[in-house]
N, C-alpha and C positions, 0 to 999 in steps of 0.2 A: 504494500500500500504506500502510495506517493501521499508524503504529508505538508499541506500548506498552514501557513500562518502567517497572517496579514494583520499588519499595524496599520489602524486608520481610525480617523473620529466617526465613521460614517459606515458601519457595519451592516444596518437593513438594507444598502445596496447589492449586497452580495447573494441577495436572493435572488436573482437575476439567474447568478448561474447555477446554485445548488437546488433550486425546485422545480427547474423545466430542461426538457432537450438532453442532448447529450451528456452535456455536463451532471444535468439531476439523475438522469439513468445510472450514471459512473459512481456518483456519491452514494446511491441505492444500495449497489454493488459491492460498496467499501473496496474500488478503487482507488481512488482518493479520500484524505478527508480533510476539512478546513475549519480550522480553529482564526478567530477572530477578536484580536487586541485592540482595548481603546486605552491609546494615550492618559486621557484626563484620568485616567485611573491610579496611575504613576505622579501624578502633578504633587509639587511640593508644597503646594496651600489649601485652605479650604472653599475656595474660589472651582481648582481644579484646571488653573490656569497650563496652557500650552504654548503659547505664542508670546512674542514678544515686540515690541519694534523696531526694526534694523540698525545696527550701529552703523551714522553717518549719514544717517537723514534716510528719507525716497520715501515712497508708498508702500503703504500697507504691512503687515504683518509676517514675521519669522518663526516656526517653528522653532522651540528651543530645545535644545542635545540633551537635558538630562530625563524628561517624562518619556522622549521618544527609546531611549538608551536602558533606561530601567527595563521599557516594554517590550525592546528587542531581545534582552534579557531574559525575562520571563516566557518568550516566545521558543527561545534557544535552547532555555533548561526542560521545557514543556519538548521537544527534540527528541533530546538526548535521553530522556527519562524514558523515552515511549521507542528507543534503540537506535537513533539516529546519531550516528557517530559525529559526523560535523554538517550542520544544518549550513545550506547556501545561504546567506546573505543580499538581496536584492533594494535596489533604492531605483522606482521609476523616476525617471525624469525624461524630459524634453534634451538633456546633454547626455543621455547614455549610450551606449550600443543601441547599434539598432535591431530590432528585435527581426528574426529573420529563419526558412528554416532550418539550417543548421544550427542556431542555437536555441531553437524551438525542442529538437532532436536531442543538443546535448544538455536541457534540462531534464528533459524527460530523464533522463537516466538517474539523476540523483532520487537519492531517499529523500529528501525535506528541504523544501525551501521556505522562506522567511522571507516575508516583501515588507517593504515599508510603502506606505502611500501618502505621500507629502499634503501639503494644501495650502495654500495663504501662496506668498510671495517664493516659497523656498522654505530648508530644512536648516538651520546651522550648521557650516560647514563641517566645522570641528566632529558631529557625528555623520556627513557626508565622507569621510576619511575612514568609519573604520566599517563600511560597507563591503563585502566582496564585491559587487557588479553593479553596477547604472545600467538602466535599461529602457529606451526607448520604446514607441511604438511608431514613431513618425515625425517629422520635423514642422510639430504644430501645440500649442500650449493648450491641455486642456485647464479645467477646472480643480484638479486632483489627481493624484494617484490610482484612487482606485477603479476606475473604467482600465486601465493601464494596465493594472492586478488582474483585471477580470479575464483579459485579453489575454492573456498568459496565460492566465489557467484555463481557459476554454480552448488554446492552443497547444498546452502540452497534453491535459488530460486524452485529448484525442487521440495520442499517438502511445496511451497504455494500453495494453493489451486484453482484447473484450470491452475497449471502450465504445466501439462503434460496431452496428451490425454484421454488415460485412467488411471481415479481416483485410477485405482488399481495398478497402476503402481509404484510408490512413495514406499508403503506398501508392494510390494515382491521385491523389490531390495536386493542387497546384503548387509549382516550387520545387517539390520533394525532389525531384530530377534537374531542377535548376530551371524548367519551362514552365510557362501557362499552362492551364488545363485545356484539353480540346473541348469542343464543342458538342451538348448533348440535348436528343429528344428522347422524346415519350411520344406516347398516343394523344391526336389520333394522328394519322400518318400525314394527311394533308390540315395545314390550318392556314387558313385568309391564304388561299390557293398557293402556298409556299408547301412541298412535300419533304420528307425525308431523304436526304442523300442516300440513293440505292446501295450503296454499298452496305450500309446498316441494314440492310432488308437480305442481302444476300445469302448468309450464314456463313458465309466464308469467312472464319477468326483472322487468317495469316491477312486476308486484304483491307478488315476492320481494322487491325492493329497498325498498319501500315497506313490507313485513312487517317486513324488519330496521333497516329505517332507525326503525322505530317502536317496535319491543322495544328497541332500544339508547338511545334516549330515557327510556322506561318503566322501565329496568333503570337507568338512571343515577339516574330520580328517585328509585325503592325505597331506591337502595343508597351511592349517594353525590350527594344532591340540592347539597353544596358545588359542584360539579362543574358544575352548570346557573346556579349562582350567581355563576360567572364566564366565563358564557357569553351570547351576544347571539341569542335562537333565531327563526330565519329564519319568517315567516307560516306556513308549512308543516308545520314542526316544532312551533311551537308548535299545529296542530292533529291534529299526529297523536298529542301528546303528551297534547291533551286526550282523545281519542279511547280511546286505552292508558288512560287513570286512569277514562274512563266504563267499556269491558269488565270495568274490575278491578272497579269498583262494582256493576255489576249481575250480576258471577261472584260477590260477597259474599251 
């Protein structure tokens, strides 16, 4: 069992992921489980104060190092007690790694992580230092940490075992291979007189695989050619790749 624990003032958000969808199915399961730290609980007054305001003037409020530090604390022993040799250390922010999936992949792996989920202006630096990893989700400031957190755990939990229906599920998502995903229908075969590409109706596996292995090339180059740019493309791919950019040019 993968164990989270999230430091945040704002804990009923989290219900977002533990009572519906894939994530609530996983927590059912006791694939994961998520324990849920507030701050103010750690606070050094009777106030139950967290925040402070920034040395050197500016706007708005700082989280301050000691309520949050107790709570990482308490988060880490709560760990280690339940067998988790050394709990990851996560602090989302808007300046961390970007979240991505190979380190989607190489969370999954660990037994227990520990997020903090900031909010106001920032965290005090001073406990920004004794975090293992900053972790983005994208180069845009939310509101908080925890939409951040949730993201994470709705991204790795996926990728434990039995978390999703079918096992093959996990393994053709988008990225996992360094591409977009290709392109998928359902029923009914014709809609707003647009049909299913015949090849999907063939039964033929080796020319389906070969259909989506080729759109998911084609749809990386259209839509995120970065993506092919730090990628090494197998003789194959690089001609099915050309292949996809000739049909686009002469459906022009």
């Amino acid at each position: 069992m993968l164990r989270f624990d999230v430091v945040t003032l704002f804990g009923p958000m989290f219900d977002a992921i533990t009572r519906s969808g894939v994530t609530g199915r996983a927590r059912e399961r006791r694939l994961y489980e998520l324990v849920l730290w507030n701050p103010r609980d750690f606070a050094a007054n009777a106030y139950r104060t967290v925040d402070d305001r920034p040395y050197g003037g500016g706007p708005g409020m700082v989280m301050m190092a000691e309520p949050l530090e107790k709570a990482l604390a308490a988060a880490r022993q709560r760990q280690k007690s339940s067998g988790v040799a050394k709990p990851r250390v996560l602090h989302l922010s808007p300046q961390g790694r970007l979240l991505d999936h190979p380190l989607v992949a190489e969370l999954a792996k660990e037994q227990g992580l520990v997020m903090l989920a900031g909010r106001y202006e920032g965290i005090d630096e001073r406990l920004v230092k004794r975090v293992d990893d900053e972790i983005s989700i994208g180069d845009y400031v939310l509101s908080g940490g925890e939409l951040a957190a949730m993201v994470v755990i709705d991204a790795v939990v996926r990728q434990l075992p039995g978390a999703l229906g079918d096992a093959e599920s996990a393994s053709q998502d988008s990225f996992v291979n360094g591409l977009l995903d290709h392109p998928h229908y359902t029923r009914p075969e014709v809609y707003e007189h647009e049909p299913v590409p015949a090849v999907l109706l063939s039964g033929n596996h080796a020319d389906i695989a070969r259909w989506r292995k080729k759109q998911a090339l084609g749809r990386t180059w259209l839509r995120r050619p970065d993506l092919l740019d730090k990628r090494t493309l197998s003789t194959e791919e690089a001609a099915l790749l050309q292949e996809f950019r000739n049909e686009r040019e002469s459906k022009a």
